[in-house]
N, C-alpha and C positions, 0 to 999 in steps of 0.2 A: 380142981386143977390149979398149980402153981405158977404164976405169971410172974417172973423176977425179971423187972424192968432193971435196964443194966446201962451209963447214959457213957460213956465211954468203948470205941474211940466215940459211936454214934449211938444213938438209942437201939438199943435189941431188947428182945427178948429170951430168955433161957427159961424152957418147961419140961422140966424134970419128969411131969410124969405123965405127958401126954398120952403113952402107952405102959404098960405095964411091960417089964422083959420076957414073962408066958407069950403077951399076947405079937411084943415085937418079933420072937422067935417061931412064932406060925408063918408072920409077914415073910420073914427073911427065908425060912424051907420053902414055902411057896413062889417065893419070886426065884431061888435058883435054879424052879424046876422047869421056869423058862427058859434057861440061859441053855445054848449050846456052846457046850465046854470045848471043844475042840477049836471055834473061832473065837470065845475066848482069850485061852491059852494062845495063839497063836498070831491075838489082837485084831485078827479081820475084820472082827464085828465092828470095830470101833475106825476101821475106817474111812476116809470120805475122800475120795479122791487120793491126792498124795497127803493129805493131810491124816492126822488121826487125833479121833476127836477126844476131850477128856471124859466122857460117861456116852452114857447111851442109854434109852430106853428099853425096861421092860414091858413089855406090853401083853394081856389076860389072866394078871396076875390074881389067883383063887386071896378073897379078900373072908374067907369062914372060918368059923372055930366049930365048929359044928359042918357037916354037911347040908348045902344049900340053906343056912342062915347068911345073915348079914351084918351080924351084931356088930365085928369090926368096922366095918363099913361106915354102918352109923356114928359107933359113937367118935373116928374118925371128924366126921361130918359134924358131931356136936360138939366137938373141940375145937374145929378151925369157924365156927362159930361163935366161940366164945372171945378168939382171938380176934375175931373182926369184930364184936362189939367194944372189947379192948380198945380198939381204934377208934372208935366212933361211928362205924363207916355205915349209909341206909344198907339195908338189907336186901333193899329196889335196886339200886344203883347196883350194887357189888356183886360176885357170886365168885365162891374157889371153883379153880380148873388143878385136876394134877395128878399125878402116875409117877411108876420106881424108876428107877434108872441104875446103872451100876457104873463105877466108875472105873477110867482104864487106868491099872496099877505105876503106869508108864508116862504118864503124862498129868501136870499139875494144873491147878486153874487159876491163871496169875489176877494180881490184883484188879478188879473191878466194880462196877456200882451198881447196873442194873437200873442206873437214873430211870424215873417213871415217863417223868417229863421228855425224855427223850427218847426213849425206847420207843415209845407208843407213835411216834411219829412217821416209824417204819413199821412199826407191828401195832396196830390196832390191840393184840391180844393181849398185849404187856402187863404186868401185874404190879398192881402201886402196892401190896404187901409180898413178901415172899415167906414161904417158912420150908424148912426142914426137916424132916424128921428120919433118925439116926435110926437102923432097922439094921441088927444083928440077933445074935442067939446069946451073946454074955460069953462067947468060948474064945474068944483071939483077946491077944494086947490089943487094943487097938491104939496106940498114943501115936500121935501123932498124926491120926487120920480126922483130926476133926474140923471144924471152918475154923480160918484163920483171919482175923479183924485186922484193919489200917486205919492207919490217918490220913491216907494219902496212896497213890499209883502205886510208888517205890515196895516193893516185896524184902528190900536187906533193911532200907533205912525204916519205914513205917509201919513196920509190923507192932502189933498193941499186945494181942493175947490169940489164942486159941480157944474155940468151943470145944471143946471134950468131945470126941463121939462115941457116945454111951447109950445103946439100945434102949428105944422108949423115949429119949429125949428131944424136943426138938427146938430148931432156932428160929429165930421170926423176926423180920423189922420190915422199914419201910424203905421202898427202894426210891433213895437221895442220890442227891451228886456227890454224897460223904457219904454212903453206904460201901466203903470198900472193904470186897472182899476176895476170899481165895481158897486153892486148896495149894499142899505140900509134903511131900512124904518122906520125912528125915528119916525113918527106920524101915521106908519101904511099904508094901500092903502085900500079905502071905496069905491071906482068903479075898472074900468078898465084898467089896464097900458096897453096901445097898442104900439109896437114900429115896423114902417117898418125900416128894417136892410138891408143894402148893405153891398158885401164886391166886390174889384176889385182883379179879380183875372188873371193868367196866363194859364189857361188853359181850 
């Protein structure tokens, strides 16, 4: 696996081949066979109140290449493994939590940090790593659907670069008080943004 430490705006990660696009496009058939299209389409799912949120969880999403194996699963599991020894982190102390989510076409995710330090002061569960990982089939444009890096809150002024969202690939850093980040849809999203999300957490 490819780990291309990247130190601007902040340290990430970019792993080209976390998944293979075969094995990303099983990911992504299987997770839309949870989705009910009609809320949807029609954004319900993604509401909360009068709010509406930017993704939402999929949740029993079939994780086989085969019937009732686990091979994805695994080696899943032996990659955000390797990304935590990346870090240094015990193996005692840490452990990934994490599940798809789809995101709503309609709504962006402005700049933020996901500081570890301070999350966890409200949420015990908080994750001093996060990662990403990009889950399509290889069949849409996707530009412009991918995370977007800052220097800073500001979304016009401190925008850096864009992570590509490219099936298979995923993104990973440590969540700082410089970890800002985002979503942005200049060309719109005409399918499914599916993203499996890890965070490593301490507890």
């Amino acid at each position: 696996m490819i780990l291309n430490l990247i130190n601007k705006p902040f340290d990430h990660l970019i792993i080209p081949d976390f998944l293979t696009l075969q094995e990303s496009t099983i990911l992504f058939n299987n997770s839309i066979k949870m989705l009910d299209e009609n809320t949807y389409d029609n954004r319900t799912m993604f509401a909360d109140r009068e709010c509406q949120q930017s993704s939402i969880g999929l949740f029993g999403v079939d994780m086989s290449i085969e019937p009732h194996d686990n091979a994805l699963s695994i080696k899943i599991q032996d990659n955000l493994e390797q990304v935590r020894e990346f870090y240094n982190l015990n193996k005692e102390e840490f452990h990934w939590v994490g599940g798809f989510n789809i995101s709503n076409p309609d709504e962006y995710l402005g700049p933020h940090t996901d500081d570890w330090q301070y999350v966890k002061q409200t949420n015990p569960n908080a994750g001093l790593i996060k990662l990403l990982l990009y889950v399509g089939d290889g069949n849409e444009d996707y530009t412009g659907w991918g995370t977007r890096l800052y220097n800073g809150s500001d979304k016009n002024e401190n925008f850096v670069c864009e992570v590509p969202f490219k099936p298979g690939t995923a993104l990973a850093f440590k969540a700082t008080k410089d970890s800002y980040h985002g979503t942005q849809y200049p060309n719109g999203i005409n399918s499914y943004r599916v993203i499996y999300g890890a965070e490593l957490t301490d507890t």
